[in-house]
C-alpha positions as CSV (number, residue, x, y, z in Angstrom):
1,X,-127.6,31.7,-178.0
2,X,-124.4,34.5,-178.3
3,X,-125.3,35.0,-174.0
4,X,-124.5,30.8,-173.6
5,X,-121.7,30.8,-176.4
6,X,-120.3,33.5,-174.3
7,X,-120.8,31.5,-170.9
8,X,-119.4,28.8,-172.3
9,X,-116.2,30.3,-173.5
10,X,-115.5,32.2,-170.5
11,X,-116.2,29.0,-168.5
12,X,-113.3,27.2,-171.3
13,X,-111.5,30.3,-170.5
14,X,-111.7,29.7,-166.6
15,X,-111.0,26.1,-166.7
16,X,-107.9,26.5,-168.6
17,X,-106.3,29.4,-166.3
18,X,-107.3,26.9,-163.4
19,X,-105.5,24.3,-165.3
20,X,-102.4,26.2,-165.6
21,X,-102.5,28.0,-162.4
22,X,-102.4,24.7,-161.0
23,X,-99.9,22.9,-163.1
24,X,-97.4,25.7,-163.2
25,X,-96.6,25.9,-159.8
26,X,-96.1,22.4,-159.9
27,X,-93.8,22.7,-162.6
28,X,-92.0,25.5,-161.1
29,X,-91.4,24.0,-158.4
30,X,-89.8,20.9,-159.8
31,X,-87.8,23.0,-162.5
32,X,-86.2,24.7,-159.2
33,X,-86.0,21.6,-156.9
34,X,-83.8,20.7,-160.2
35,X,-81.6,23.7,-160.3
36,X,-80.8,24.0,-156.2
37,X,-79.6,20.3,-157.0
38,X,-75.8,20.1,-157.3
39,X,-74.0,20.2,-161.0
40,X,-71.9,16.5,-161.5
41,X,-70.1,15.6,-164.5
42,X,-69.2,11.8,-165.0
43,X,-66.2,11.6,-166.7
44,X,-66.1,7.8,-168.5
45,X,-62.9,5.8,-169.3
46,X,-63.5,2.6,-169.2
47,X,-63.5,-0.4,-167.3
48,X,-65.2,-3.4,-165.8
49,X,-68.2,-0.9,-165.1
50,X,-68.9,-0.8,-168.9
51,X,-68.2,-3.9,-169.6
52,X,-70.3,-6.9,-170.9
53,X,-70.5,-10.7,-170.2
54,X,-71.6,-13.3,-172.4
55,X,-74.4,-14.3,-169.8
56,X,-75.3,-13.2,-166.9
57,X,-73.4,-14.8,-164.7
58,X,-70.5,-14.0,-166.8
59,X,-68.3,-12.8,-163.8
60,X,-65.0,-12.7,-165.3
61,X,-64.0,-13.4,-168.6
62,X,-65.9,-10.9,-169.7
63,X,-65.2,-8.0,-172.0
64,X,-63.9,-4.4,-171.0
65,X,-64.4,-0.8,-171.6
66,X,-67.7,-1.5,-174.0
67,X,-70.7,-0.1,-172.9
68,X,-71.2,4.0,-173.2
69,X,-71.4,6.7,-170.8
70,X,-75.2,7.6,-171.4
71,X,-76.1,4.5,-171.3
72,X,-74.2,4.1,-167.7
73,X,-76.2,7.2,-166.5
74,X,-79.4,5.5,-168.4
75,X,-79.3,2.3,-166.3
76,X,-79.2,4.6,-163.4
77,X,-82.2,6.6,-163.4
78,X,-81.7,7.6,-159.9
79,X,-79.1,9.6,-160.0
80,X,-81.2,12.6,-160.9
81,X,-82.5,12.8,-157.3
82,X,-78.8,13.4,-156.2
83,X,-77.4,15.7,-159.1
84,X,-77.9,17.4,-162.3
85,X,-75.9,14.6,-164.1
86,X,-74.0,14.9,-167.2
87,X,-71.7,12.4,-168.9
88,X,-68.8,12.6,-171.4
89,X,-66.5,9.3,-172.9
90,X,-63.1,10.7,-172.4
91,X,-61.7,7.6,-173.9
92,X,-62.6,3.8,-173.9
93,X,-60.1,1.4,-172.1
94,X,-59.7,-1.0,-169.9
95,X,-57.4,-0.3,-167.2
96,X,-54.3,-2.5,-167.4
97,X,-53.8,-0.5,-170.8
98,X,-53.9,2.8,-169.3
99,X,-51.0,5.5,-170.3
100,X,-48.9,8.4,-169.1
101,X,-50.7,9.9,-172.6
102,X,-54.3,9.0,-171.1
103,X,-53.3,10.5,-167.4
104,X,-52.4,14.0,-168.9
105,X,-55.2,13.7,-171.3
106,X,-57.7,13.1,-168.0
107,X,-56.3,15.8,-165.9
108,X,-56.0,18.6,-167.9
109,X,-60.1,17.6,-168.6
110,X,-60.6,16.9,-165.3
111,X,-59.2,20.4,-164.4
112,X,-60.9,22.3,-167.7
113,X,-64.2,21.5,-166.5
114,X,-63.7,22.0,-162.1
115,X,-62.6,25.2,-163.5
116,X,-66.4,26.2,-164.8
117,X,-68.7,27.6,-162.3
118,X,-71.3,25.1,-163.5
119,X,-69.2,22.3,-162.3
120,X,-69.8,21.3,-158.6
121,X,-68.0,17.9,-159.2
122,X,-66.5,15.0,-161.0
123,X,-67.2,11.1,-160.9
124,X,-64.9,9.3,-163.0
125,X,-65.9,5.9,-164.3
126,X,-62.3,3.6,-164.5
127,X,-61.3,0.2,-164.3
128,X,-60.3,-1.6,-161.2
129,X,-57.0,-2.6,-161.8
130,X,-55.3,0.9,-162.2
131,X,-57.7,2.7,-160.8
132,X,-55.7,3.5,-157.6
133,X,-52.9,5.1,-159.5
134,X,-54.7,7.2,-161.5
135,X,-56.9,8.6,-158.1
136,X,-52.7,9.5,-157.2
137,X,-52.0,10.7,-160.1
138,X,-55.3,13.4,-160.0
139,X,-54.7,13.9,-156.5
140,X,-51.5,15.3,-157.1
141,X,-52.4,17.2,-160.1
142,X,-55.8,18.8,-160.1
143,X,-56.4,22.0,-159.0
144,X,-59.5,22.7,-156.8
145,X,-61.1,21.6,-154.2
146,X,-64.2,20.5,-155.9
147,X,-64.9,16.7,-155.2
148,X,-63.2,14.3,-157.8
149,X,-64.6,10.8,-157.2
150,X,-63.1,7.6,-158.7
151,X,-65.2,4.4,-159.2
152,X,-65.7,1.4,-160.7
153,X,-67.0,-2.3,-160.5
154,X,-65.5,-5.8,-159.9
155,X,-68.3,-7.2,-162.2
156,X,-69.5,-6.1,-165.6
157,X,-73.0,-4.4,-166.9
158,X,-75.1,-7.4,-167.8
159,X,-73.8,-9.4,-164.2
160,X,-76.7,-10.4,-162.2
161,X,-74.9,-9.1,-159.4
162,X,-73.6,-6.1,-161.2
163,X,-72.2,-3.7,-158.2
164,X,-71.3,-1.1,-161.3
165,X,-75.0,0.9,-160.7
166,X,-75.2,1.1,-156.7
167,X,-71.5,2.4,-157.3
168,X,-72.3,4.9,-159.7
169,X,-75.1,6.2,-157.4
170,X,-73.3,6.3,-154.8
171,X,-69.9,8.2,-156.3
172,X,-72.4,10.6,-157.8
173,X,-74.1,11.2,-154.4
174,X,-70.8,11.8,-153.1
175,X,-69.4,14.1,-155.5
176,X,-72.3,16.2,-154.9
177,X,-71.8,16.6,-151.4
178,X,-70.3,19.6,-149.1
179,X,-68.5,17.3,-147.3
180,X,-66.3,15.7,-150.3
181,X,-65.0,19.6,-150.6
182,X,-61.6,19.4,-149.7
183,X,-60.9,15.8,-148.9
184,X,-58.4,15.5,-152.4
185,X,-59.5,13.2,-155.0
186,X,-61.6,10.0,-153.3
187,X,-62.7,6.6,-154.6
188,X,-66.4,5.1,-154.0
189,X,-66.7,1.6,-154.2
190,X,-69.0,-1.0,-152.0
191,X,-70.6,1.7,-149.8
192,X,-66.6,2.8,-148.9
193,X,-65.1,5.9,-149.1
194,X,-61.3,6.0,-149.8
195,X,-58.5,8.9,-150.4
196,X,-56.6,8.5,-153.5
197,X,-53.4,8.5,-152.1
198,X,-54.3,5.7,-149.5
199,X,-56.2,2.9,-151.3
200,X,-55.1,-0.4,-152.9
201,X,-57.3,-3.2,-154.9
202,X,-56.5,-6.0,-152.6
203,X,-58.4,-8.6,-154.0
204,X,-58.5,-10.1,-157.8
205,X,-62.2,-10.6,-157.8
206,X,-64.5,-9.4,-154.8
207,X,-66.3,-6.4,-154.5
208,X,-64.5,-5.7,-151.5
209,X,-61.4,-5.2,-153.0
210,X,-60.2,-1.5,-152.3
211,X,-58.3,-1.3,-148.9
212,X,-56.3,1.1,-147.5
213,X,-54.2,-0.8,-145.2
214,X,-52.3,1.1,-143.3
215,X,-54.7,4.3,-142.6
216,X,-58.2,2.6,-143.3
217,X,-61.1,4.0,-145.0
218,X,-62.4,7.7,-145.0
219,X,-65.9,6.4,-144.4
220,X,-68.9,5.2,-145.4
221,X,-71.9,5.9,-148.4
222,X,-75.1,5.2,-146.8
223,X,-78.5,6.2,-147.9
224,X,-77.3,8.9,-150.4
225,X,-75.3,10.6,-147.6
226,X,-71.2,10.4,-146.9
227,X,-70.1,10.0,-143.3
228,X,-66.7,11.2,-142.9
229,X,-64.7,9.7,-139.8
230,X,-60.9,11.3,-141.0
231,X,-59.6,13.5,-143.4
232,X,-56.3,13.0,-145.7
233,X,-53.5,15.3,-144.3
234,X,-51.0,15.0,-146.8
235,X,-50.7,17.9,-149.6
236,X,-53.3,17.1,-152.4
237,X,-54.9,19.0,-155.1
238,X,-54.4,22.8,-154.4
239,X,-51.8,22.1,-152.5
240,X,-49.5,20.3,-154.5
241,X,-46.3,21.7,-156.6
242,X,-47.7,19.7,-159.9
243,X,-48.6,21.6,-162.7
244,X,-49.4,19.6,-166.3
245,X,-51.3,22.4,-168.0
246,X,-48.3,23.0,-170.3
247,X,-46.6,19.3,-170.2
248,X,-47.1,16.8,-173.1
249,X,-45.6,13.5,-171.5
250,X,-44.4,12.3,-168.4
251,X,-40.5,10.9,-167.4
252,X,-39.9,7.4,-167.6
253,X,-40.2,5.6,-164.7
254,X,-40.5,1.7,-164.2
255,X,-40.5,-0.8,-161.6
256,X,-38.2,-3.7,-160.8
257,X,-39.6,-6.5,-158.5
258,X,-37.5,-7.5,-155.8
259,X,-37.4,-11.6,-155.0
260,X,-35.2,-14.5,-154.5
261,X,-32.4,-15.5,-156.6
262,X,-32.9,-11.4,-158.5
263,X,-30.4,-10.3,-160.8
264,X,-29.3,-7.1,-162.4
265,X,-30.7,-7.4,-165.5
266,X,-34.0,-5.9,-165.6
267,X,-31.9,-2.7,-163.8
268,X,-29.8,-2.6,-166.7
269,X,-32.0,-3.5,-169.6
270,X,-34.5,-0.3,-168.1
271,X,-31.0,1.9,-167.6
272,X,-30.5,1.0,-171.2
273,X,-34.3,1.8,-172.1
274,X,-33.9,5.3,-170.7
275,X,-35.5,5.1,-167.9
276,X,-35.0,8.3,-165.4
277,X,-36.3,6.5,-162.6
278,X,-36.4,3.0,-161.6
279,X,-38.8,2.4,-158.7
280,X,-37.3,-0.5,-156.8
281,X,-40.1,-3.3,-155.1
282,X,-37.9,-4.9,-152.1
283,X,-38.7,-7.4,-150.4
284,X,-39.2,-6.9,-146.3
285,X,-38.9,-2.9,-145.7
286,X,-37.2,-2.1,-148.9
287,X,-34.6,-4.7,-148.8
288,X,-32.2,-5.1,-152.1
289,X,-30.7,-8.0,-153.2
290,X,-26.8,-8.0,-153.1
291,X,-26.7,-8.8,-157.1
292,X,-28.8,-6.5,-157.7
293,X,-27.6,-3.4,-155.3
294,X,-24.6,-2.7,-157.8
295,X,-26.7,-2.4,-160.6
296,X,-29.1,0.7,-158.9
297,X,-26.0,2.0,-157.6
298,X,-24.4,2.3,-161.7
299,X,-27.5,3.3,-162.2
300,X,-28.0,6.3,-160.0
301,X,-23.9,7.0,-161.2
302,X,-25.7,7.5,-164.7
303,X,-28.1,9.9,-163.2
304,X,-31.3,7.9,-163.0
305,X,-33.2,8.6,-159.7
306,X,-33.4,5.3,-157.5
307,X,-37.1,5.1,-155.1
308,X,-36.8,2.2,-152.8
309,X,-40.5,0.9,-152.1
310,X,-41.7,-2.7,-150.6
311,X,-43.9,-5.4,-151.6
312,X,-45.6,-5.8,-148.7
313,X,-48.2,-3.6,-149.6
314,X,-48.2,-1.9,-146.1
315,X,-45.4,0.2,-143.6
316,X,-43.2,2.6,-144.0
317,X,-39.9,2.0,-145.8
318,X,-37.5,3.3,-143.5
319,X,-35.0,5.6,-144.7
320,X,-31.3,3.9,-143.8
321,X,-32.8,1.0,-142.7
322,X,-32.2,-2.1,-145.0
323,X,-29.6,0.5,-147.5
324,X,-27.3,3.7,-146.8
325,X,-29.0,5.7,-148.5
326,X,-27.7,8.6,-147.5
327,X,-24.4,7.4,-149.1
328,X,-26.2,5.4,-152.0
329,X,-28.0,8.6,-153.1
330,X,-31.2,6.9,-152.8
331,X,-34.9,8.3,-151.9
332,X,-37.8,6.6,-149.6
333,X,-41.1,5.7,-150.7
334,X,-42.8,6.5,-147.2
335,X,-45.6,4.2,-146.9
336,X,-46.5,4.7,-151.2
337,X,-46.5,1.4,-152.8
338,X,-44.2,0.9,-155.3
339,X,-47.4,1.8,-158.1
340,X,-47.6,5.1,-156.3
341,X,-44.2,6.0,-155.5
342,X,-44.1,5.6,-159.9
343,X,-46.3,8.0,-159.9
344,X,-45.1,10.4,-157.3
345,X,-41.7,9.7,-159.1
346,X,-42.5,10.5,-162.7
347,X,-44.0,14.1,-161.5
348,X,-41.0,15.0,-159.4
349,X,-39.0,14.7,-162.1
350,X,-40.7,17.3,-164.0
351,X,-40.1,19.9,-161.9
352,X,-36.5,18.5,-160.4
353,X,-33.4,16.2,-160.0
354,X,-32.3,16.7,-156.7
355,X,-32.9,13.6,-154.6
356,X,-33.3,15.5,-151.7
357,X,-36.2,17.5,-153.4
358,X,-37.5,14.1,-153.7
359,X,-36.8,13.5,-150.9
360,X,-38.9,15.4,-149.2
361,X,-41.8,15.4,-151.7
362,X,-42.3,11.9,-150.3
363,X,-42.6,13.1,-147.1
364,X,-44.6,15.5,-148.3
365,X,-47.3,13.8,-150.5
């Protein structure tokens, strides 16, 4: 009986090392197919991407900026075959209510976590509708070269159609690849790849809506995998002169709308506001109304910086072309939109007030 007790044990005995000597390879090996994957952490603010409809075909009028970060990742159980995935609500908004406050309050995260070796990139979940100033704004402000990937969706969460997951994926899939390294901060929507600086949301309600239209896209997102075809060559990221680690707000800077029939007094009622710079929207390539000319001109007299962009939405705005500006003081946009050129504005004057320092930032970013 102690001779078959025996036999049996040691047979228990043997079936339980076989048991582990062939599940713990197993597990090994998935525990380090895990760790070779890259480390991405999605940064949530907001947006259409979390938001919620009251059916689902509840395409717009929907609600913003409502549903989690986890539960973005959770409704996306794929992405752990691209990236070690991590998320982490940064704040809850939707976009048209985004801040100078919020954009310092991003960046300095943004750069806080790039700046951990356990940190191979970013995706950051925004709204669409300032979504390409804030992919500026990092651009010019974060420092590594570490992928930093924008994206959001042009319908909510509970959409039938909802373009918010395939998005995600794919910005994830992108911020964990080699080739993102060094292309500045980009934005992932509808299988696209954009640069920061370039893109535009061209569209109220499609999910084609990000173009950039002068330069075109980066590339594409297919099958988990980023085809490049060009790479930004403006300064961006590591390159740029922008520091906010030790800055608690930005300049003022606003934007006056150039049309028929303009007047002066949105120039002067900003002037009187305190704004530093006043970003002007011509009409044409840059073009100023005559009535409203004099009041940028007592305006730059006062010291405030005067940018003229276009409305177009496309072109460079040619320096002396449609206004002296050497004699008017004035700078350029280059071929920034007048959303951008705010942006590039507002950091330029925290670090100087020479228009020609300006000046040559815009040819420079």
């Amino acid at each position: 009986m102690n001779i078959i007790r025996k036999s049996l044990q040691f047979g228990l005995s043997l079936a339980l090392c076989a048991g582990f000597v062939t599940t713990a390879p197993a597990q090994a090996t998935a525990d380090a197919a895990t760790q070779k994957l890259p480390n991405v952490t999605i940064l949530a603010t907001g947006g259409t991407i979390a938001g919620t409809g009251s059916s689902s075909t509840t395409t717009v009028g929907y609600t913003a900026a409502k549903v989690g970060v986890q539960r973005l990742i959770d409704a996306v159980p794929e992405l752990k075959k691209v990236a070690n995935v991590r998320g982490e609500q940064v704040f809850q908004v939707a976009s048209e209510n985004m801040t100078d406050d919020l954009w310092l309050k991003l960046g300095k995260r943004v750069n806080e976590l790039l700046a951990q070796s356990d940190v191979d990139g970013i995706v950051i979940t925004h709204g669409t509708d300032t979504l390409e100033e804030t992919a500026y704004f990092l651009d010019l402000v974060v420092k590594s070269s570490k992928p930093v990937v924008l994206v959001g969706a042009m319908r909510p969460s509970t959409a039938i159609s909802a373009d918010g997951p395939v998005n995600l994926y794919n910005a994830a899939a992108l911020a964990a690849s080699k080739a993102a390294v060094g292309k500045g901060v980009l934005v992932a929507l509808n299988d696209q790849i954009s640069a920061g600086r370039d893109v535009t949301k061209a569209n109220t309600s499609t999910a084609d809506t990000f173009r950039s239209p002068d330069l075109g896209f980066l590339g594409y997102m297919q099958d988990s995998r980023a085809y490049f075809y060009r790479a930004p060559v403006r300064r961006h990221t590591l390159e740029t002169e922008f520091d906010i680690a030790g800055l608690d707000s930005l300049p003022r800077v606003d934007i006056v709308y150039g049309y028929a029939n303009a007047s002066r007094v949105p120039v002067d009622a900003l002037v009187g506001a305190g704004a530093r710079g006043i970003v002007h929207a011509g009409v044409g390539d840059g073009s100023v109304h005559k009535e409203v000319l004099p009041a940028l001109t007592d305006a730059r007299a006062q010291g405030v910086i005067i940018v003229r962009s276009a409305r177009v939405g496309s072109g460079i705005v040619a320096r002396n072309g449609e206004a002296n500006d050497d004699k008017l003081d004035f700078v350029v946009s280059d071929t920034l939109n007048p959303q951008k050129a705010r942006v590039l504005l507002m950091l330029a004057l925290t670090r100087t007030s020479s228009t020609q320092e300006i000046q040559r930032m815009f040819s420079t970013y």
